[in-house]
N, C-alpha and C positions, 0 to 999 in steps of 0.2 A: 262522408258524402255519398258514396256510391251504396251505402245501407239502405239510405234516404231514397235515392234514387228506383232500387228495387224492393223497397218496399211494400207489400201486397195494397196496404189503402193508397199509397199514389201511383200505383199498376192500376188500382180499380178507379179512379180521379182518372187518371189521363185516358184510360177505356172512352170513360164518358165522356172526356173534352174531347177525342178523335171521331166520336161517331154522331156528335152535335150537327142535326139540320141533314144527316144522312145517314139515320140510323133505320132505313130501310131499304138501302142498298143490298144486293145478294151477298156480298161477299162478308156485308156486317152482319146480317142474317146468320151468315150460315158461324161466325163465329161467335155470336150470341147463343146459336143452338147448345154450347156450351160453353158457357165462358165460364166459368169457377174452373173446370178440366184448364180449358185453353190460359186463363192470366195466370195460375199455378204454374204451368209449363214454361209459360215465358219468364218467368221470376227464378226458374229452377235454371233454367239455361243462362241470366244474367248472372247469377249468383255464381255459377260454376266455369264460364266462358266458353260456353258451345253455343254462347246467340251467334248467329251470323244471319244480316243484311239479305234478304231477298230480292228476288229479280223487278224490274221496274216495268211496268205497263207505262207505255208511250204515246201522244200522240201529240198533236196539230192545234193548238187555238189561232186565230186571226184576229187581236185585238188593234191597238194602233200599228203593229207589227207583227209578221208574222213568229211563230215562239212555238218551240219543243218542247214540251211538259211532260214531265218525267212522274208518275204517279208512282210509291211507294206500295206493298201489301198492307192489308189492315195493323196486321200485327206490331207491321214495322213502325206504322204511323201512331200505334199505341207505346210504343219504348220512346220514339222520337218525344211525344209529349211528357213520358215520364223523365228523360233527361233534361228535358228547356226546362218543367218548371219547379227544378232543385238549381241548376246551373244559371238560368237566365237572370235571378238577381244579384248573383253574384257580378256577374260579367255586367249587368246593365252598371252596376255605381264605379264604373270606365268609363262610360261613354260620356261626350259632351251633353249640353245643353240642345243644343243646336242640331242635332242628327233628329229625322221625326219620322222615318220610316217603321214601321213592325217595332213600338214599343209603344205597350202603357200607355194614352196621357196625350199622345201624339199624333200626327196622320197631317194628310194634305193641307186640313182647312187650318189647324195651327202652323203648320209653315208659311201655308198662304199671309194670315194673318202676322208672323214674324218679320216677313221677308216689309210687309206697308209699315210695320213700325218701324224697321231699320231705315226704309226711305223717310219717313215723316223725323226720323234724330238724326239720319244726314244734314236735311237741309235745316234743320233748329240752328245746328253746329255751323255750317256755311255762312247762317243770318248771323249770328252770336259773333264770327271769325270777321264779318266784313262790314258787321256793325250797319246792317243795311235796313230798312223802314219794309222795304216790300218782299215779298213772298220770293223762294227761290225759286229759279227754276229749273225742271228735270236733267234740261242738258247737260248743267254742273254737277251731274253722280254719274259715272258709268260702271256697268256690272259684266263681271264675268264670268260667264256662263256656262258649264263645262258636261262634259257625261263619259263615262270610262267604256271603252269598247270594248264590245261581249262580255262581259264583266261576269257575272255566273260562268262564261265558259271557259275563261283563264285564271280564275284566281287558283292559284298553286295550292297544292297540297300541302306538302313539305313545310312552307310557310303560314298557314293557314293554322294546323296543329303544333308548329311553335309559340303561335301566339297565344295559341290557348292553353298552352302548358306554362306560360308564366302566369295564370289565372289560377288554374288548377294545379294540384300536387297529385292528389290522388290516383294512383296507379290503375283501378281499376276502372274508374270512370274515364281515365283516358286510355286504355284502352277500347271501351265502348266506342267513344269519340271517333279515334283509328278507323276503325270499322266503321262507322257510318261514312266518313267519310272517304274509304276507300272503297265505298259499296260502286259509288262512280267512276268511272276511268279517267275524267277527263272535270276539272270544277266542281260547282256541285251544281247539283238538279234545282231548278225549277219545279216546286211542287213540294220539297221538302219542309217541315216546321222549321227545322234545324239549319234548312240554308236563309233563312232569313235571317235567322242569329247570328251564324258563320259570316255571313255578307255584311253583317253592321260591325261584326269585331276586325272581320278583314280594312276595312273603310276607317275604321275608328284611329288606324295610325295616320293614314293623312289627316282627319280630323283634329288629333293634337299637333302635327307639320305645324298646319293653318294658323292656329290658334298659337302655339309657343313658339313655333321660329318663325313663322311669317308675322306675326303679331295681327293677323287680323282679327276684327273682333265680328265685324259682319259678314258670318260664312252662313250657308243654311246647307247641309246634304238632305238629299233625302235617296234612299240606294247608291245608287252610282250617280245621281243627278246631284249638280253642288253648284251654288255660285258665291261670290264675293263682289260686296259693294264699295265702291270708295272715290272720291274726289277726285282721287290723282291714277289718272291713267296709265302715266309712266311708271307705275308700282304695279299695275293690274297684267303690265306685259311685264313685267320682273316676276310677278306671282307666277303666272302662266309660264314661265320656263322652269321655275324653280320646282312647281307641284308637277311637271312632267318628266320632270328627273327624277326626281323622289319617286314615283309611281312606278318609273324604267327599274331604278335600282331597288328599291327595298320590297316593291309592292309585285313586280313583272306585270306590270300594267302599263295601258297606254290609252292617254287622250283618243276619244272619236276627234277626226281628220274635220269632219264637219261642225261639229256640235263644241265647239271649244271656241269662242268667241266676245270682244269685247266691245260696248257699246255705250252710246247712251241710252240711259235708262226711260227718254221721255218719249221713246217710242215705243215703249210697254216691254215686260218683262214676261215673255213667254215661260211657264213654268208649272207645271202638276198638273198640267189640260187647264187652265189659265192664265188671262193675259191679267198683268197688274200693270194697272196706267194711272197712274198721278194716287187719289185719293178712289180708282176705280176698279172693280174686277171684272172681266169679261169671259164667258168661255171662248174656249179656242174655237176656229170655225171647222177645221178637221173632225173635232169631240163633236160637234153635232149633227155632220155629216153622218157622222158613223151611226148615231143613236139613228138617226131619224133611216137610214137604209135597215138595221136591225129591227128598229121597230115595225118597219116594212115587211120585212123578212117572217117577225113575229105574228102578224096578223095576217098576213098570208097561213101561216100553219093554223091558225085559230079558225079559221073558217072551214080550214079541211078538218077540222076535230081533232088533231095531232098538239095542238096545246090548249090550256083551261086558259078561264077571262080571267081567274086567281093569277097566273103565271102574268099575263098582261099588267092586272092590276099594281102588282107587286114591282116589275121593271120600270113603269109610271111613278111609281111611288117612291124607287129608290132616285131615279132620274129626276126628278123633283126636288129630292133633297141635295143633287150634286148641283143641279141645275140652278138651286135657289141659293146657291153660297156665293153667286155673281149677279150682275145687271141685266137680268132674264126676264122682267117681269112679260113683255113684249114678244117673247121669244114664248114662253109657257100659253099665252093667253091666244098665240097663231095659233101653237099645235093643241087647244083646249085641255090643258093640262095642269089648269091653274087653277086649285081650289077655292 
C-alpha cells in the first residue's frame, strides 16, 4: 500500500489535484518553480520517514458560524492527496449507504432528496398499516434531529487511529497517518483533505450503532449532522439516550444541548440550509440572509475595483444553482437572478 502511496506518478496526480483552481497562488508558484527537485524530495522523505507535518497558517471564516481554519503547507496538501486517494476506497466500502458528506456520488442535494423519499415510504407504510383511503398526514412521522458538539475539535486521537488501524495493516502508511494526525494538538483541523475522511470513518461507528442495534433503517448523516425518522416517538427518545451513550462511551463525544431534538416532521424538517415540508423544499431564511448581506458586501468591492464582474458573476451563478434545488423561483426573479 504505502508503495502506492509514494509513488512518483500519484506524488505527481495529487500535485495536480492540490493545486486545481489555485495554481497561482505564491506559495504554488514558488513550488512549481521547481517541482521535479521538490516531488523527488517529498517521495525521498516518505519512503525513508523523515516526512514530518508542517506548521498550519490559521485563520477566521464567518459562514453560518463563526470557524478556525487551519490551512496546511502546499507540500503537505500534496502528501494529504496522495494518501486519500490509495486509502479513501478502501475505507469508503465501510461506510454506509446513507452517510453523504465528502464522498463520490453524494453531497446535500442527494440527502435532501433521500431524506422526501424516506418521508413519502413512511407514510406509504402508515396508509398500507391502517388500511386508510386518504393521504397521511405529517404529524404521524416525527424525526430526530441531532448535531455532535464541536465535533472537529474533539474527536480523539488515540481512537481515531485505532479505527483506522483495523482498516489498514500496513506499517508504513500508518505511520504516515500518526503524523498527520498528530500534526494537531487537539482533533483534527478544518481545512485538511484528510479530515474529512478521518470525520466520516470517525462517524461511520455510530453509523453502524444506528443501523445494527438500533435497527433504524431511516438515518441520513451528513458530517456530524444525522437525523432519524419513525412513527413512534417513544423509540425516537429511546434512540436519543441510547446514541448519547454510545457517543460518551465509544466515541468521547457528546450531543449539541441545543440541536438534539424531536419533532413532528409537518412543521418542516430544517436540514443542509433547507426546509423539507411535505412534498416541498424551501431555503432556509438565515441562508439567504446571509447571501444576500454577502452579495452586498460583494458589490460594494466591485464598484471600488477591489473585485471583477467575473467574481460576481460566478457567486450568481453558483447561488443559483443552490438556490434552484428549492421553491425559489419567486425569491431568484426579486433579486433578478433568474435566467
Amino acid at each position: 500500500m504505502f508503495n502506492k502511496i509514494a509513488a512518483f506518478r500519484n506524488i505527481h496526480d495529487a500535485h495536480l489535484a492540490a493545486r486545481r483552481g489555485k495554481r497561482f497562488r505564491t506559495s504554488i508558484l514558488k513550488f512549481d518553480s521547481r517541482l521535479e527537485e521538490n516531488l523527488f524530495v517529498l517521495r525521498r522523505e516518505l519512503l525513508d520517514r523523515t516526512y514530518r507535518h508542517g506548521p498550519y497558517r490559521e485563520f477566521i471564516v464567518f459562514d453560518s458560524k463563526k470557524r478556525l481554519i487551519k490551512a496546511p503547507p502546499f507540500r503537505d496538501r500534496v502528501v494529504h492527496h496522495a494518501l486519500c486517494r490509495i486509502i479513501e476506497p478502501i475505507l469508503e466500502k465501510g461506510f454506509i449507504h446513507d452517510s453523504y458528506a465528502c464522498r463520490k456520488g453524494k453531497g446535500v442535494h442527494m440527502a435532501i432528496r433521500r431524506l422526501e423519499k424516506f418521508i413519502q415510504s413512511l407514510g406509504d407504510k402508515i396508509e398500507r398499516e391502517r388500511e386508510r383511503e386518504r393521504e397521511f398526514t405529517l404529524s404521524e412521522i416525527y424525526c430526530l434531529k441531532c448535531d455532535v458538539s464541536k465535533y472537529f475539535d474533539n474527536i480523539d486521537h488515540k481512537i481515531l487511529f485505532n479505527l483506522l488501524r483495523k482498516k489498514i495493516r500496513d506499517e508504513r502508511t500508518l505511520f504516515l497517518l500518526e503524523g498527520i494526525i498528530e500534526s494537531n494538538p487537539r482533533g483534527i483541523p478544518i481545512g485538511n483533505l484528510t479530515s474529512q475522511l478521518f470525520a466520516n470513518v470517525y462517524l461511520n461507528e455510530l453509523d453502524h450503532f444506528v443501523k445494527r442495534q438500533l435497527k433504524e433503517n431511516h438515518f441520513i448523516r451528513y458530517m456530524d449532522d444525522f437525523l432519524i425518522l419513525s412513527p413512534d416517538k417513544r423509540r425516537l427518545q429511546a434512540d436519543k439516550e441510547a446514541i448519547r451513550i454510545f457517543l460518551a462511551e465509544k466515541l468521547k463525544l457528546t450531543l449539541h444541548p441545543k440541536k438534539a431534538e424531536i419533532f413532528p416532521i409537518g412543521k418542516g424538517i430544517d436540514f443542509l440550509g433547507y426546509v423539507v415540508r411535505g412534498n416541498r423544499r424551501f431555503l432556509r431564511k438565515s441562508t439567504v440572509k446571509r447571501f444576500l448581506k454577502k452579495r452586498k458586501h460583494c458589490l460594494a468591492l466591485l464598484r471600488k475595483e477591489r473585485l471583477t464582474q467575473e467574481f460576481i458573476n460566478q457567486m450568481d451563478s453558483s447561488w443559483r444553482g443552490y438556490a434552484g434545488f428549492a421553491d425559489s423561483y419567486k425569491l431568484l426573479e426579486k433579486l433578478g437572478l433568474r435566467k
